[in-house]
N, C-alpha and C positions, 0 to 999 in steps of 0.2 A: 504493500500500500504506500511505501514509500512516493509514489512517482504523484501520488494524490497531494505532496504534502505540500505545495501551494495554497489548497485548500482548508491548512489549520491555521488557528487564531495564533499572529506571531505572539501575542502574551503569553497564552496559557497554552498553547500548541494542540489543544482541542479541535479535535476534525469532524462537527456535528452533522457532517452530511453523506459519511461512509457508514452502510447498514453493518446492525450489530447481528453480530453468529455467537452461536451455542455450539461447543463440540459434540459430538454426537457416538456412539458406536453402533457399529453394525449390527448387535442384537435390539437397539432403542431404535434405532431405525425402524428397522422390521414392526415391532410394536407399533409406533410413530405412526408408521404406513394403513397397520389395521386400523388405530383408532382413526384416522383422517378418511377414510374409506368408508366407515359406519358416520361421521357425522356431517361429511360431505354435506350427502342429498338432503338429509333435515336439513341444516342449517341455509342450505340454497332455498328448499320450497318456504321454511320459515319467514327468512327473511324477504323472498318476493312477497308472500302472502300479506307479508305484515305493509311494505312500503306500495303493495298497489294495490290493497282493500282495505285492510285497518287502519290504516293511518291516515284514510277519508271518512273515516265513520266519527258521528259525532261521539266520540268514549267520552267516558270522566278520568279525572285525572289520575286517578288510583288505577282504574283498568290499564291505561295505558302506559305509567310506569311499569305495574306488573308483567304485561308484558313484553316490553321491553327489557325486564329483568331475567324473561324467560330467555330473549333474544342473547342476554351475555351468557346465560348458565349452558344452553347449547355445547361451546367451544371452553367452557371452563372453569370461567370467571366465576368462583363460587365466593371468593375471603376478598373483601376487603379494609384495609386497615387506615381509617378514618382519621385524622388528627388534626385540633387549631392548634396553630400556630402559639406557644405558649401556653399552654394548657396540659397538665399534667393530666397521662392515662388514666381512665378511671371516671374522669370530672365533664366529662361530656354534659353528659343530661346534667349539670349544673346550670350552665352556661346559659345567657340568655339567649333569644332568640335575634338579637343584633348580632351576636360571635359570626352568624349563617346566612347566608347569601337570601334574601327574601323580596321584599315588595320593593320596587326604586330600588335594586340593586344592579349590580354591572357585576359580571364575573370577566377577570383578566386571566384567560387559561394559556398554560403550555401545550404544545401541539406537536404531539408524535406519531399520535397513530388515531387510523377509524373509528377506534372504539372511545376514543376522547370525546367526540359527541355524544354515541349513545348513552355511553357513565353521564355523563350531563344532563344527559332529559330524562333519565332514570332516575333522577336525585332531583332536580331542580326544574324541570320542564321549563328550559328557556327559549329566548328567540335568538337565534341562531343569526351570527351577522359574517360578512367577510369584509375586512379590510384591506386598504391598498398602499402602498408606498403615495409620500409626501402631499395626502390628503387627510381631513378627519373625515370624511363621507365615509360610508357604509352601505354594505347592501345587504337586507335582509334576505334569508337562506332557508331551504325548507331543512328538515333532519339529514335527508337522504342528499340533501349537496352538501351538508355541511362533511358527513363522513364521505362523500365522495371527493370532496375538497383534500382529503389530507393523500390520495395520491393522486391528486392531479398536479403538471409543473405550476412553478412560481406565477406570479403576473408582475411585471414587472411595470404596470402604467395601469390606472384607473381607469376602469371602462367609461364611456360618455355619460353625460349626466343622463340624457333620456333614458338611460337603463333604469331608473328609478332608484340612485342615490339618496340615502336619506343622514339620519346624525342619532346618534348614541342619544345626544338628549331627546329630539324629536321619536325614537322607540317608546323610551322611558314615559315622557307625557301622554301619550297614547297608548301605553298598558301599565299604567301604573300599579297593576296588584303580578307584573310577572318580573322574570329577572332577563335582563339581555347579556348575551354570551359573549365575548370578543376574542378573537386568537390574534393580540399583534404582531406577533410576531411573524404574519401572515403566510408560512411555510413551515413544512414537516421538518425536525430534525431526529437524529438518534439519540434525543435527552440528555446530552453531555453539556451540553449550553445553550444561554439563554441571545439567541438575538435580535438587531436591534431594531425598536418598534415600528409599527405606526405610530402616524401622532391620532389614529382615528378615538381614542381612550380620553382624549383631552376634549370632544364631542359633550363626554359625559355632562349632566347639570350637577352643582355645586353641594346639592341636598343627595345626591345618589351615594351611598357609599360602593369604591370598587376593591372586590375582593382579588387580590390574587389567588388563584389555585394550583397546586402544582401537582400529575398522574404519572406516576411512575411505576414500570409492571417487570413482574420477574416469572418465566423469563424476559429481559429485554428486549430478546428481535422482532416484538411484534410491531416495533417502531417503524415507521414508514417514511426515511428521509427522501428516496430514490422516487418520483412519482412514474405509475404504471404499472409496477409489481403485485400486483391483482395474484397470478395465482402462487408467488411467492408469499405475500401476504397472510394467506388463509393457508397453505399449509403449514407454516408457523401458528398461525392459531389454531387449527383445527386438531393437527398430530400428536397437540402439548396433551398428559394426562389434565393440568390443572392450571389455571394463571391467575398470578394475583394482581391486586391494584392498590398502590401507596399510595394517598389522598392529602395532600396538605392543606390547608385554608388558612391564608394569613387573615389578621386582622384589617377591617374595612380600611378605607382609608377616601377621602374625600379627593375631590378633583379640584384645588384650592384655585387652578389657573383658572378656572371659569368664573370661581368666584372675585378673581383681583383683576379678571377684565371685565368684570361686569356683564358679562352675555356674551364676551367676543369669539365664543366658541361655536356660536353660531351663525359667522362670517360663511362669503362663500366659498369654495372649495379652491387651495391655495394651489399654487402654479408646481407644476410639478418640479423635483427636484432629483440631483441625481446621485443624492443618497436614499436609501430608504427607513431612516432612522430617522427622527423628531428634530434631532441634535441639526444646527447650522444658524445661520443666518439670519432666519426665519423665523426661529422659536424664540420666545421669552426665557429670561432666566427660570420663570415660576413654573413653565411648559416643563422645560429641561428636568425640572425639579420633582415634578409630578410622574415621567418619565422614568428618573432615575428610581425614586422611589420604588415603584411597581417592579422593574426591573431586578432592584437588587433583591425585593422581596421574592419575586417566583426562583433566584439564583439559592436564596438562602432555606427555601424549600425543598427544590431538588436537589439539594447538595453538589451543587456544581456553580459554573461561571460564566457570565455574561460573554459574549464574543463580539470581535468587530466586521466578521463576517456577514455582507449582504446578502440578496434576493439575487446579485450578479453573479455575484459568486457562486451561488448555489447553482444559478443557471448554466454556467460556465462548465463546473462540477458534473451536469447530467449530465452536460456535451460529451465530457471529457468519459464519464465513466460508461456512456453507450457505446462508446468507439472502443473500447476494451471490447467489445462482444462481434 
């Protein structure tokens, strides 16, 4: 992987966009092979069934987490290990119900893999948005883009406004009792680092508190830096006996730049630029600030490190690692 290593953070020398492997033996294989073979066809009829007739029916919100919850147990996902941010094991149900992402909330998640939305609207049933380089506009997302989102490539420019652009606050005022989702980081990585944003999080109104969240799963390779890997993907989830999900949730934290511009978050959508991080020119110190924030907090969650690697880069990265094939 050496020839990849353009590709790593000169800081930390972190390479979040080469997929992670599991050694395997010949006998786990073999196993591997049958289990991915019995849950194949379930989990294919399941999940057409669910995204091209259930998830048109009017459900209530309990049916439709449930099953949704069916959808992860399918391939495995039976344990997960929940945790805020500061809060000692044990003290959960202490906690009020601000600790958790609720009404006028923004969730600021990390983004590895497909199953990072569905764990999302299985817990939270939010509205699912995708964000773009050196805009705060946003475009709301059904479930099934949002998880089809995490292998597809980068975008690298804002699509046109008539696509139906909208804004973090403008969600929020118009479902005030749901939470909106945001992945700024607006690309898959292999969870090794965090980077760098949208400024679409800066959208937010001044009253929303935004959570950062951080999912991290063992084994690892169901991360999906590489977009396209469809049937690499699901045999990694499918052949695994069990996978788990490590949940962090920091504490909320306000979008103070909306507040010390007074509304200016709801400017028009600024000129593109040719980084795809907040940080330039362009941003206010208190943008910057808001930013870093978030940032260091999903870093200090995953137990890893912020990168100065682009959406360029990454795109660069697939050029470079399809031409290995």
């Amino acid at each position: 992987m050496e020839k990849y290593s353009q590709f790593r953070d000169r800081g930390s020398g972190i390479s979040p966009f080469i997929p992670t492997t599991t050694p395997s033996s010949p006998i786990a294989t073999l196993m591997h092979a049958g289990i991915f073979l019995f849950r194949l066809p379930l989990f294919v009829f399941y999940f057409a069934f669910y995204f091209l007739v259930l998830d048109w029916l009017p459900l209530p919100q309990v049916a439709r987490k449930l099953l949704l919850w069916t959808m992860l147990g399918i391939p495995g996902i039976w344990w997960v290990d929940l945790q805020l941010d500061g809060v000692k094991r044990g003290a959960l149900s202490q906690q009020p119900d601000t600790r958790f992402p609720g009404d006028r909330s923004v969730i600021a998640a990390q983004f590895t893999s497909p199953v990072d939305a569905i764990y999302l609207a299985a817990i939270f049933d939010p509205i699912f948005t995708v964000s773009y380089p050196g805009t705060q506009k946003v475009q709301r997302v059904s479930l099934f883009r949002a998880v089809v989102l995490a292998l597809s490539p980068p975008v690298l420019a804002p699509p046109p406004a008539s696509s139906g652009l909208t804004t973090v606050r403008a969600l929020v005022e118009q479902n005030p009792r749901r939470v909106v989702a945001v992945f700024p980081e607006m690309t898959t990585t292999n969870g090794k680092g965090i980077m760098p944003f949208s400024p679409s999080v800066l959208s937010a109104p001044s009253d929303a508190q935004i959570f950062p969240v951080s999912m991290r799963y063992t084994p690892p390779d169901i991360a999906t830096p590489v977009p396209g890997a469809y049937a690499t993907f699901l045999w990694k989830l499918l052949s695994k006996p069990t996978h788990y999900i490590r949940v962090r949730i920091a504490q909320g934290m306000p979008n103070t730049s909306a507040a010390a511009t007074n509304g200016a978050a709801d400017r028009p959508p600024e000129p593109d630029r040719d980084t795809e991080e907040c940080g330039g020119e362009d941003s206010t110190t208190e943008e910057q600030r808001v930013i870093d924030r978030i940032g260091k907090a999903l870093a200090r969650l995953g137990r890893n490190k912020r990168v100065g690697l682009t959406l360029r880069d990454k795109a660069a990265f697939i050029e470079a690692w399809n031409k290995r094939k």
